[in-house]
PDB file with SEQRES, HELIX, SHEET and CRYST1 records, atoms N, CA, C and O in Angstrom:
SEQRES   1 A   66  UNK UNK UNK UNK UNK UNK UNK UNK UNK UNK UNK UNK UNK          
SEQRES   2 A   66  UNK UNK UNK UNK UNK UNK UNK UNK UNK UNK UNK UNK UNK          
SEQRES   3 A   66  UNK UNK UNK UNK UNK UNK UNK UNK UNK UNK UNK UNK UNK          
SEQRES   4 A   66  UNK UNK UNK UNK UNK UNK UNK UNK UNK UNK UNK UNK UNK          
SEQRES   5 A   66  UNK UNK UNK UNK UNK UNK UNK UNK UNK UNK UNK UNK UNK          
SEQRES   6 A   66  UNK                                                          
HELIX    1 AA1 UNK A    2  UNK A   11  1                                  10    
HELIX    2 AA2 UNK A   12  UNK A   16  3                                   5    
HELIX    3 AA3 UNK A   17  UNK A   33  1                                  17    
SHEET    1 AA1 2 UNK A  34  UNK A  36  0                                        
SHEET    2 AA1 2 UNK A  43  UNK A  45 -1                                        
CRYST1    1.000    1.000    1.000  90.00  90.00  90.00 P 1           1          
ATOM      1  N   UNK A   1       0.829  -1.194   0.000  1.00  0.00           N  
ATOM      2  CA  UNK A   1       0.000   0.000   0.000  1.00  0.00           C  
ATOM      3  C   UNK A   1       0.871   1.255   0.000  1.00  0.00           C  
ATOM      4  O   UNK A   1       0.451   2.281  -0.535  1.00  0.00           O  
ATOM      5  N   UNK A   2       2.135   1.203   0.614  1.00  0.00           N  
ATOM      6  CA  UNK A   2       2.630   2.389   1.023  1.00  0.00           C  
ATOM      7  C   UNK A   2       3.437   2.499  -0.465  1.00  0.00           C  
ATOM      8  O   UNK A   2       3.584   3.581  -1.034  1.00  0.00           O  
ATOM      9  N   UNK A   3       3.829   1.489  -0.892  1.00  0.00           N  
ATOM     10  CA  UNK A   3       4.085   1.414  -2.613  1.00  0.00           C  
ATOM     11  C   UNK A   3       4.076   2.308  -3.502  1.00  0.00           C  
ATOM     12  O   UNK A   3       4.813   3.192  -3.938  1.00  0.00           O  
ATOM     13  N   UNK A   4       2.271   1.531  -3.807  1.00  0.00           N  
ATOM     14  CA  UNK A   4       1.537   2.153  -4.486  1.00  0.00           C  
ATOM     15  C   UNK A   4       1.113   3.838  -4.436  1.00  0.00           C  
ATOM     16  O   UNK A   4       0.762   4.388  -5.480  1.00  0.00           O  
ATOM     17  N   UNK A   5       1.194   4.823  -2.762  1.00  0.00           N  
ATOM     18  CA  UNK A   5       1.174   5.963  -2.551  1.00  0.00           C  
ATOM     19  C   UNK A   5       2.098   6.628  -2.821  1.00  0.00           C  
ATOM     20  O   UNK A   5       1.854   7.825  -2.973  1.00  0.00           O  
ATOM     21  N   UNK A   6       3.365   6.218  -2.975  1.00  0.00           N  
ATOM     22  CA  UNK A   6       4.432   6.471  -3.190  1.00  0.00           C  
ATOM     23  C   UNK A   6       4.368   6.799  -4.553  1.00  0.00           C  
ATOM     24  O   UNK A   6       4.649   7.947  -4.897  1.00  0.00           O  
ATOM     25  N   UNK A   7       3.951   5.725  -5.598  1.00  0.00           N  
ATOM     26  CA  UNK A   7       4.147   6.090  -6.995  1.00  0.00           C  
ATOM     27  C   UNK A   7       3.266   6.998  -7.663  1.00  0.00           C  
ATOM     28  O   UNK A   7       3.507   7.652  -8.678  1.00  0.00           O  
ATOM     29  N   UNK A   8       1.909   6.957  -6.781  1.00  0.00           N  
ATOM     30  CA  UNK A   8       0.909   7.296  -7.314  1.00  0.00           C  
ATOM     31  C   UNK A   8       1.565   9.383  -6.699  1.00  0.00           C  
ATOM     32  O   UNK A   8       1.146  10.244  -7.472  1.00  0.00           O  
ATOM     33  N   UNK A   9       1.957   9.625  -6.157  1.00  0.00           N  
ATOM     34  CA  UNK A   9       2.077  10.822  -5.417  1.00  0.00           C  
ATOM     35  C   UNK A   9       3.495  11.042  -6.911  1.00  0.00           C  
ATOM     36  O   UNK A   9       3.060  11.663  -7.881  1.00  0.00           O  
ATOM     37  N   UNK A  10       4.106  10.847  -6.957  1.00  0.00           N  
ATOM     38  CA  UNK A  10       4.970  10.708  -8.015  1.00  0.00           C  
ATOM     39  C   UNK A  10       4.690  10.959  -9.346  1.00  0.00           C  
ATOM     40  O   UNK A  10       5.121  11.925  -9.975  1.00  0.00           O  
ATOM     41  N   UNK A  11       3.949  10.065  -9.785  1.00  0.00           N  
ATOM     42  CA  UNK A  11       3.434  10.690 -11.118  1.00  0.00           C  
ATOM     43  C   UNK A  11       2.714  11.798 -10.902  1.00  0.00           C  
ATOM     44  O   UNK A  11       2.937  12.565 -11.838  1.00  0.00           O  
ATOM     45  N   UNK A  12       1.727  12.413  -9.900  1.00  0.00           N  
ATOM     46  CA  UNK A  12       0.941  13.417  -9.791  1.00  0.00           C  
ATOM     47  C   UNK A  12       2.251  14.328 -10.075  1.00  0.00           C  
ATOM     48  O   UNK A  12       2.402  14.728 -11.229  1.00  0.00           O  
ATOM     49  N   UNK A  13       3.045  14.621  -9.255  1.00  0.00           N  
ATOM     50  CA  UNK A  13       4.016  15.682  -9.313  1.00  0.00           C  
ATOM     51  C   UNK A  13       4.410  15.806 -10.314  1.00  0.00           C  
ATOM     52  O   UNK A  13       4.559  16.934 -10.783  1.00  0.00           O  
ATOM     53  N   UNK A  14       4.785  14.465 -11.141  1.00  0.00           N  
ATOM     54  CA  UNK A  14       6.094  14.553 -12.400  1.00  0.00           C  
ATOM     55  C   UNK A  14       5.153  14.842 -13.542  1.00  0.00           C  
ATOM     56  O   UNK A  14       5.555  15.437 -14.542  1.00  0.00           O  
ATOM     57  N   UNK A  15       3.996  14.461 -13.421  1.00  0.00           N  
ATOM     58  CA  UNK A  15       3.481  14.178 -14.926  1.00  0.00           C  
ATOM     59  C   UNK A  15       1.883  15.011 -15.046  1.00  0.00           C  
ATOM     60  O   UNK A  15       1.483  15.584 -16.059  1.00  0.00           O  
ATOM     61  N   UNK A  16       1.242  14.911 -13.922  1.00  0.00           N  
ATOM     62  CA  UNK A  16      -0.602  15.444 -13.772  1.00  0.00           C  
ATOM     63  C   UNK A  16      -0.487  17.113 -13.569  1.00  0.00           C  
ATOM     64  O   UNK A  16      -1.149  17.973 -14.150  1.00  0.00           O  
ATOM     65  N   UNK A  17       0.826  17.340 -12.306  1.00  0.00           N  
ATOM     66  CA  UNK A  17       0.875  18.702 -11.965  1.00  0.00           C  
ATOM     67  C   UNK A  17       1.242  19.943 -13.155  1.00  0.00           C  
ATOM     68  O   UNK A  17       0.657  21.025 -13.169  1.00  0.00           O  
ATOM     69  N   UNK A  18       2.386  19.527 -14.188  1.00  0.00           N  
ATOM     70  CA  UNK A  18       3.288  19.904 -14.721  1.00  0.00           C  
ATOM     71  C   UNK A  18       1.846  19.967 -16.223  1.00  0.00           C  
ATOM     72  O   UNK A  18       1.939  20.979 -16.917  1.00  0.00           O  
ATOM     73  N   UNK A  19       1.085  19.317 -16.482  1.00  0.00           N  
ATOM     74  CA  UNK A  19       0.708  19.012 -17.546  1.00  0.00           C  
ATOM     75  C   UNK A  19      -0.638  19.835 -17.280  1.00  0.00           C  
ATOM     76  O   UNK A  19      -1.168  20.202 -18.329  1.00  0.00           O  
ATOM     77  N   UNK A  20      -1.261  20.180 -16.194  1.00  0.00           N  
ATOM     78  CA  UNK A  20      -2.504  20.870 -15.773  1.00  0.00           C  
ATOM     79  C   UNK A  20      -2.280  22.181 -16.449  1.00  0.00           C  
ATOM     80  O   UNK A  20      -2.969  22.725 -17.311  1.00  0.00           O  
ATOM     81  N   UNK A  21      -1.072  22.614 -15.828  1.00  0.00           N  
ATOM     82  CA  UNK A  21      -0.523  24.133 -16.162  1.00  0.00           C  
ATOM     83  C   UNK A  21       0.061  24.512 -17.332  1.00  0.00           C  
ATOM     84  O   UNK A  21       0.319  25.691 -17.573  1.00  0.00           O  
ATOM     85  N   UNK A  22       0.326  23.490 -18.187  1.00  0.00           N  
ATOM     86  CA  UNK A  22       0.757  23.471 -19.834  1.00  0.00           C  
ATOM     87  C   UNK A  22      -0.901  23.957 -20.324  1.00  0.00           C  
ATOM     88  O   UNK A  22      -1.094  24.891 -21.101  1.00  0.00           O  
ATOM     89  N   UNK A  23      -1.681  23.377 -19.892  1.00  0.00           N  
ATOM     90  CA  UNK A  23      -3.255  22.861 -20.588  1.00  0.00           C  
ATOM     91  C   UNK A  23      -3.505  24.695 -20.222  1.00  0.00           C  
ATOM     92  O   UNK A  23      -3.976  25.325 -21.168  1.00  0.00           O  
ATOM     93  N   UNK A  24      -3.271  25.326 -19.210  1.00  0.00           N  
ATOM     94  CA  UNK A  24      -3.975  26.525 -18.753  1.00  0.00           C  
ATOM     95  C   UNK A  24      -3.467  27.305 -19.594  1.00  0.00           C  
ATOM     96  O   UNK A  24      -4.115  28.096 -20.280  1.00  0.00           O  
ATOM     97  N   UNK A  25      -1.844  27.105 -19.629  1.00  0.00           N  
ATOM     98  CA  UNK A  25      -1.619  28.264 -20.790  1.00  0.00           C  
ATOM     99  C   UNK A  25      -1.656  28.045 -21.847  1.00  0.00           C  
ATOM    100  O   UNK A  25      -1.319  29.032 -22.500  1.00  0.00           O  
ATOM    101  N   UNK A  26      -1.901  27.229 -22.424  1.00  0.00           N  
ATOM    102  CA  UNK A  26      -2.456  26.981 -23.800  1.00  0.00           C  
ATOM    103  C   UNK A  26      -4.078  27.674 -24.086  1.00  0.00           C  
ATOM    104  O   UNK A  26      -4.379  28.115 -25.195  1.00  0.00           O  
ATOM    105  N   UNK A  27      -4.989  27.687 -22.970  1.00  0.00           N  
ATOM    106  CA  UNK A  27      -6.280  27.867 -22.870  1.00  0.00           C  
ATOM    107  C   UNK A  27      -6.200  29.110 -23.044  1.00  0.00           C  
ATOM    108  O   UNK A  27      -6.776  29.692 -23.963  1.00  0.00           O  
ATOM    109  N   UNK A  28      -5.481  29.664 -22.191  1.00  0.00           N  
ATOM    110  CA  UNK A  28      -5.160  31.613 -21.902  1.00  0.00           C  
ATOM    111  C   UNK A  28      -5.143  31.900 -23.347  1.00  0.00           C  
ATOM    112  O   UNK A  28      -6.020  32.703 -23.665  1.00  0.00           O  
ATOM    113  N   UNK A  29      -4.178  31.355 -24.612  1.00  0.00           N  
ATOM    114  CA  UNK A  29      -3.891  32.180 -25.635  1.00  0.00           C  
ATOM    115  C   UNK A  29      -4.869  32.178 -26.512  1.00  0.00           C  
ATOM    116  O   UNK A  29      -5.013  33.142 -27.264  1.00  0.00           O  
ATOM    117  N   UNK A  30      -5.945  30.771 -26.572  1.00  0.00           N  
ATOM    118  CA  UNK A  30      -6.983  30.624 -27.254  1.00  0.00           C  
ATOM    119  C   UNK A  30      -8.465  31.505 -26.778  1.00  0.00           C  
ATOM    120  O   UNK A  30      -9.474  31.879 -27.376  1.00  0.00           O  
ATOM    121  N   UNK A  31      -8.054  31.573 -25.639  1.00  0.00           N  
ATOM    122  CA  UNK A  31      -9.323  32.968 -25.369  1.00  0.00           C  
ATOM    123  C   UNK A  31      -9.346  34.335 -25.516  1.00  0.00           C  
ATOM    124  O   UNK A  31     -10.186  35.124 -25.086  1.00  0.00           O  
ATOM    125  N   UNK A  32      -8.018  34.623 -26.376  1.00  0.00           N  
ATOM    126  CA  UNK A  32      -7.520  36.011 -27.134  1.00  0.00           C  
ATOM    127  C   UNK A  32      -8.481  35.682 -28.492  1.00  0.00           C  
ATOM    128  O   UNK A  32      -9.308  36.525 -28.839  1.00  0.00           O  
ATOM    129  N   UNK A  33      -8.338  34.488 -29.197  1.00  0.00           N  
ATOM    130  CA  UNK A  33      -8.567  33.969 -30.567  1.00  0.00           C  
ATOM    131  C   UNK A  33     -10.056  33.972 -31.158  1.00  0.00           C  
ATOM    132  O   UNK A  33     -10.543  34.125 -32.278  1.00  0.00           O  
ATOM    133  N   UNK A  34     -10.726  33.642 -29.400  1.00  0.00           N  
ATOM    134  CA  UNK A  34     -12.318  33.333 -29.982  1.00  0.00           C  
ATOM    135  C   UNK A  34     -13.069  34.193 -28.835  1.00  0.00           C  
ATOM    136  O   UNK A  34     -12.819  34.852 -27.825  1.00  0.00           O  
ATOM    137  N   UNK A  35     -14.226  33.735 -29.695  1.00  0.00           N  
ATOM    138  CA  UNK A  35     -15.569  34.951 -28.645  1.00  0.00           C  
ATOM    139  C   UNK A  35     -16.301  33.628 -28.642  1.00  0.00           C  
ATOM    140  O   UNK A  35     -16.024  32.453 -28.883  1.00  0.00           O  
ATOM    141  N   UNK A  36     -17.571  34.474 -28.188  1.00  0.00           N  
ATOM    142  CA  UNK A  36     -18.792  33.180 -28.080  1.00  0.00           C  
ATOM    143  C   UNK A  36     -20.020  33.914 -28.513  1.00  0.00           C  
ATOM    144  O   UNK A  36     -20.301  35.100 -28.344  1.00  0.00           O  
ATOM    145  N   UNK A  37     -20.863  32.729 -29.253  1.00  0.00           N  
ATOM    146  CA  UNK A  37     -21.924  33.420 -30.172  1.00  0.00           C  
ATOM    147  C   UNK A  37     -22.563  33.651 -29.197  1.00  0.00           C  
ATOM    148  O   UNK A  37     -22.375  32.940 -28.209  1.00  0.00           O  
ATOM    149  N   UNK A  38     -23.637  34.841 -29.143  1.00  0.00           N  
ATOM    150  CA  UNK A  38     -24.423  35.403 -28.097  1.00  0.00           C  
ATOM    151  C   UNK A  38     -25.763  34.120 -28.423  1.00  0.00           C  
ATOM    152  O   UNK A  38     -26.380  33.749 -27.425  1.00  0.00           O  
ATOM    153  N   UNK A  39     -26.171  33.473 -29.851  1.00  0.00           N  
ATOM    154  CA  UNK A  39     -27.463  32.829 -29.654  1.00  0.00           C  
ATOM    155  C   UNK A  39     -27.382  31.583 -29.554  1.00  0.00           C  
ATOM    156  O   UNK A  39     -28.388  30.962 -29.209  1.00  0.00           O  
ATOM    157  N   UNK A  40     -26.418  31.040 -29.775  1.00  0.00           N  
ATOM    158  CA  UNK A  40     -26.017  29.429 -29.260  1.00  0.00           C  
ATOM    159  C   UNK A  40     -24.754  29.212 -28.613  1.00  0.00           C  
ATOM    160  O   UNK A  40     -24.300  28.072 -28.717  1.00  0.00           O  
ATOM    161  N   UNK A  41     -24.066  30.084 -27.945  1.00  0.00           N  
ATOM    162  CA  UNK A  41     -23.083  30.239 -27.133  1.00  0.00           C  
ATOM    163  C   UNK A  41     -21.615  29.219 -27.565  1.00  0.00           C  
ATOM    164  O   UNK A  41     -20.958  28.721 -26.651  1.00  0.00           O  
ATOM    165  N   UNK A  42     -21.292  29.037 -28.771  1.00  0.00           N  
ATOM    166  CA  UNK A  42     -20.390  27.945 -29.316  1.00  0.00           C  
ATOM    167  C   UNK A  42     -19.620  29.070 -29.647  1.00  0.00           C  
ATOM    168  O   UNK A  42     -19.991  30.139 -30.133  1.00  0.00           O  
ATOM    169  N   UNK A  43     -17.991  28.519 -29.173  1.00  0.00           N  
ATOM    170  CA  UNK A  43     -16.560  29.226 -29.484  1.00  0.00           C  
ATOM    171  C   UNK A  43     -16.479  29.536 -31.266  1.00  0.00           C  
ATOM    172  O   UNK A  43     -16.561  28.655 -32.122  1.00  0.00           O  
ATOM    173  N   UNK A  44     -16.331  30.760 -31.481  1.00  0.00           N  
ATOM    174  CA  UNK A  44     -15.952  31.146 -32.898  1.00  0.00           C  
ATOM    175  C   UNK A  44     -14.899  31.671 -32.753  1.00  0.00           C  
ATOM    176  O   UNK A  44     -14.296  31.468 -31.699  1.00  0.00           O  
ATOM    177  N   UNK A  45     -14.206  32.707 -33.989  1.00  0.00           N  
ATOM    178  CA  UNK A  45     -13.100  33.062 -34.184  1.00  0.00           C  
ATOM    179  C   UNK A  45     -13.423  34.060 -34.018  1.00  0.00           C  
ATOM    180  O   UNK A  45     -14.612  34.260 -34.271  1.00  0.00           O  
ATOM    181  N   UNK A  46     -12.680  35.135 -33.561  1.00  0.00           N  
ATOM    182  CA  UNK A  46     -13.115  36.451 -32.961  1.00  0.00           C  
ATOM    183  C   UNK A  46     -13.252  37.527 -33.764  1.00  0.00           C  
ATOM    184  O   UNK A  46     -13.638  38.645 -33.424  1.00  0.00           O  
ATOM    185  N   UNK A  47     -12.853  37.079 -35.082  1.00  0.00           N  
ATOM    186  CA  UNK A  47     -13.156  38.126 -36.120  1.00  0.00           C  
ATOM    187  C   UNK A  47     -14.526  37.652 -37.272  1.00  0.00           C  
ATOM    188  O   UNK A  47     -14.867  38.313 -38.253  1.00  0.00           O  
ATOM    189  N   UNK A  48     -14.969  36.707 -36.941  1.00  0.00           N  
ATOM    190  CA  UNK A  48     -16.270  36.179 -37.479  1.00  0.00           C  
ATOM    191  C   UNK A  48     -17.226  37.187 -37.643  1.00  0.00           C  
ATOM    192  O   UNK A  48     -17.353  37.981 -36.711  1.00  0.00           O  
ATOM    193  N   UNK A  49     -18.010  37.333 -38.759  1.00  0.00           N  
ATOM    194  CA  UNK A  49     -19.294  37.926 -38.996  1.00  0.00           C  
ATOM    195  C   UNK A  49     -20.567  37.189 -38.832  1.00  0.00           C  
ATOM    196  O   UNK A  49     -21.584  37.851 -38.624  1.00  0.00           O  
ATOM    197  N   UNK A  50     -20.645  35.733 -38.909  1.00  0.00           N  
ATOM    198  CA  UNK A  50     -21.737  34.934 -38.821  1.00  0.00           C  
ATOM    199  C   UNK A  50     -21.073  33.989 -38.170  1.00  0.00           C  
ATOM    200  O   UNK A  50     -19.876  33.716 -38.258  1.00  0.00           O  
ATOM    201  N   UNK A  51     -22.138  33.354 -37.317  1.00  0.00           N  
ATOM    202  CA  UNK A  51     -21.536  31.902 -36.624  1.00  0.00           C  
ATOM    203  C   UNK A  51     -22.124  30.989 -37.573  1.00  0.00           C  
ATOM    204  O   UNK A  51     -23.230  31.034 -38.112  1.00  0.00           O  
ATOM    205  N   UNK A  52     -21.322  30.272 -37.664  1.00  0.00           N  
ATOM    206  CA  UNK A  52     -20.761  28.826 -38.479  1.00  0.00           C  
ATOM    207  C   UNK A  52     -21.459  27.353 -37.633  1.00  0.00           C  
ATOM    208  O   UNK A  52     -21.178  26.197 -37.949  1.00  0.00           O  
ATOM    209  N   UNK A  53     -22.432  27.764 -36.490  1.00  0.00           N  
ATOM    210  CA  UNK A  53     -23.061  26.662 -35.828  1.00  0.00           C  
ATOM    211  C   UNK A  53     -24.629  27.399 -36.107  1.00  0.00           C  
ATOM    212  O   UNK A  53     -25.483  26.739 -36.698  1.00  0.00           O  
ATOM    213  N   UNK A  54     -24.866  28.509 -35.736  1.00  0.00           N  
ATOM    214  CA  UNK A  54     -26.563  28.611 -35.855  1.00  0.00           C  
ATOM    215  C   UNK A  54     -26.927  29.590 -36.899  1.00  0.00           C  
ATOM    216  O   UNK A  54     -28.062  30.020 -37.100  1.00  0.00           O  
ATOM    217  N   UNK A  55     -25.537  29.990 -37.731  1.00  0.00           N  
ATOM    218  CA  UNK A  55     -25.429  31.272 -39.101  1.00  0.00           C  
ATOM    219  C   UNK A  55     -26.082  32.653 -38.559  1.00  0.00           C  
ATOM    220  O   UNK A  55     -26.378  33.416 -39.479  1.00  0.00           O  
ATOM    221  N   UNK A  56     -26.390  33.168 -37.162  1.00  0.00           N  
ATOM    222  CA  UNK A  56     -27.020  34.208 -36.594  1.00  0.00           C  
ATOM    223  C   UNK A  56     -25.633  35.307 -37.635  1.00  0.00           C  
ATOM    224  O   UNK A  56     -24.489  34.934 -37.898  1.00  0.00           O  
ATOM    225  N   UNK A  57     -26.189  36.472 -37.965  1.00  0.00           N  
ATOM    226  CA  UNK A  57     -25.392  37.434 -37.951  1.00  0.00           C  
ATOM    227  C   UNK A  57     -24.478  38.028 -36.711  1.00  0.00           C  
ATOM    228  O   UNK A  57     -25.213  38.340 -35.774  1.00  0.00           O  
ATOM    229  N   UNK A  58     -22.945  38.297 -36.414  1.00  0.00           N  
ATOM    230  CA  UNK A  58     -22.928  39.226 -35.293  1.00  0.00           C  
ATOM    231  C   UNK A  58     -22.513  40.536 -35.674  1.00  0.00           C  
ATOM    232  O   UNK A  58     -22.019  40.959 -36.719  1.00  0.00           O  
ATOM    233  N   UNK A  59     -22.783  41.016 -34.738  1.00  0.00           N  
ATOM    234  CA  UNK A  59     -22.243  42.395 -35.171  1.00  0.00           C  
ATOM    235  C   UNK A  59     -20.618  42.363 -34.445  1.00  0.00           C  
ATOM    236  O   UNK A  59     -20.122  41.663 -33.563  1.00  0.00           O  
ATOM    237  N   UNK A  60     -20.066  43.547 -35.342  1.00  0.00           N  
ATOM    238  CA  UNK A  60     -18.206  43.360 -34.944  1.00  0.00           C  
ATOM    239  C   UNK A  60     -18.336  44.432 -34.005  1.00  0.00           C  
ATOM    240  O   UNK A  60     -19.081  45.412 -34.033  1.00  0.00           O  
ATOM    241  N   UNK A  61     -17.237  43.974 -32.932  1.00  0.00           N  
ATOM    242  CA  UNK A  61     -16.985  44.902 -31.373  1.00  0.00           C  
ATOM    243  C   UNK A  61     -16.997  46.709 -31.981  1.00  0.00           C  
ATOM    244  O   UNK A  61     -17.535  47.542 -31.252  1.00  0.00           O  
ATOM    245  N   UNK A  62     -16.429  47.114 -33.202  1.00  0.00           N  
ATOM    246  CA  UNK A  62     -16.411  48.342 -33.392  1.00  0.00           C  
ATOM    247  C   UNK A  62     -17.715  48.891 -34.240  1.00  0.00           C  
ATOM    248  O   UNK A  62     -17.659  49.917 -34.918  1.00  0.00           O  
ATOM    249  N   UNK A  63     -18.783  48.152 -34.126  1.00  0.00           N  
ATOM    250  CA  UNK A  63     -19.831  48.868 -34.703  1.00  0.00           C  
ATOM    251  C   UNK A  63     -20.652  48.791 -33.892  1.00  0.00           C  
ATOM    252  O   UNK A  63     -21.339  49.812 -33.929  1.00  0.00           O  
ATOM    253  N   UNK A  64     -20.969  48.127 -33.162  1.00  0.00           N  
ATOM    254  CA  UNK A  64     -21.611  48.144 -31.691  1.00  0.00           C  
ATOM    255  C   UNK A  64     -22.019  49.560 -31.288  1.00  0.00           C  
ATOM    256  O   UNK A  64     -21.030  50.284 -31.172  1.00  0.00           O  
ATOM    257  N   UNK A  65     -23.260  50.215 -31.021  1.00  0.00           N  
ATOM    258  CA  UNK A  65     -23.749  51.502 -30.076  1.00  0.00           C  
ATOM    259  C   UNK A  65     -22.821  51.598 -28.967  1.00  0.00           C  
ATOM    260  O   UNK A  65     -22.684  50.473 -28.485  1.00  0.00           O  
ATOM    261  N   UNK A  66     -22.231  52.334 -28.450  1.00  0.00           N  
ATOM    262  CA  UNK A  66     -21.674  52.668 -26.603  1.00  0.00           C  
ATOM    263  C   UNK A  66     -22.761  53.044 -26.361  1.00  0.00           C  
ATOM    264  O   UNK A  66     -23.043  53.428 -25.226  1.00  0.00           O  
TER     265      UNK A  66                                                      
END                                                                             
């Protein structure tokens, strides 16, 4: 038993810990890349005019009313 905690605490460190935080910053740069459709909420490309899952028109961040 004390083995098995041993190895299992081991790979967490060497391999689960190290690989969580690869995955986050990879995530960080892809949420520069995409938006989310306001009518079916699916990741697009952030310069999209129509979504490519429900074809809604969007409007682009600089034509938008303030």
């Amino acid at each position: 038993m004390i083995s098995f905690l041993l190895i299992a605490a081991i790979v967490y460190w060497l391999i689960v810990a190290p690989m969580t935080k690869l995955i986050r910053l990879f995530d960080r740069d892809k949420a520069a890349t995409t938006k989310q459709c306001p009518e079916c909420l699916s990741d697009i490309p952030a310069e999209a005019r129509r979504c490519a899952h429900c074809t809604s028109e969007l409007v682009p961040e600089s034509e938008k009313p303030r």
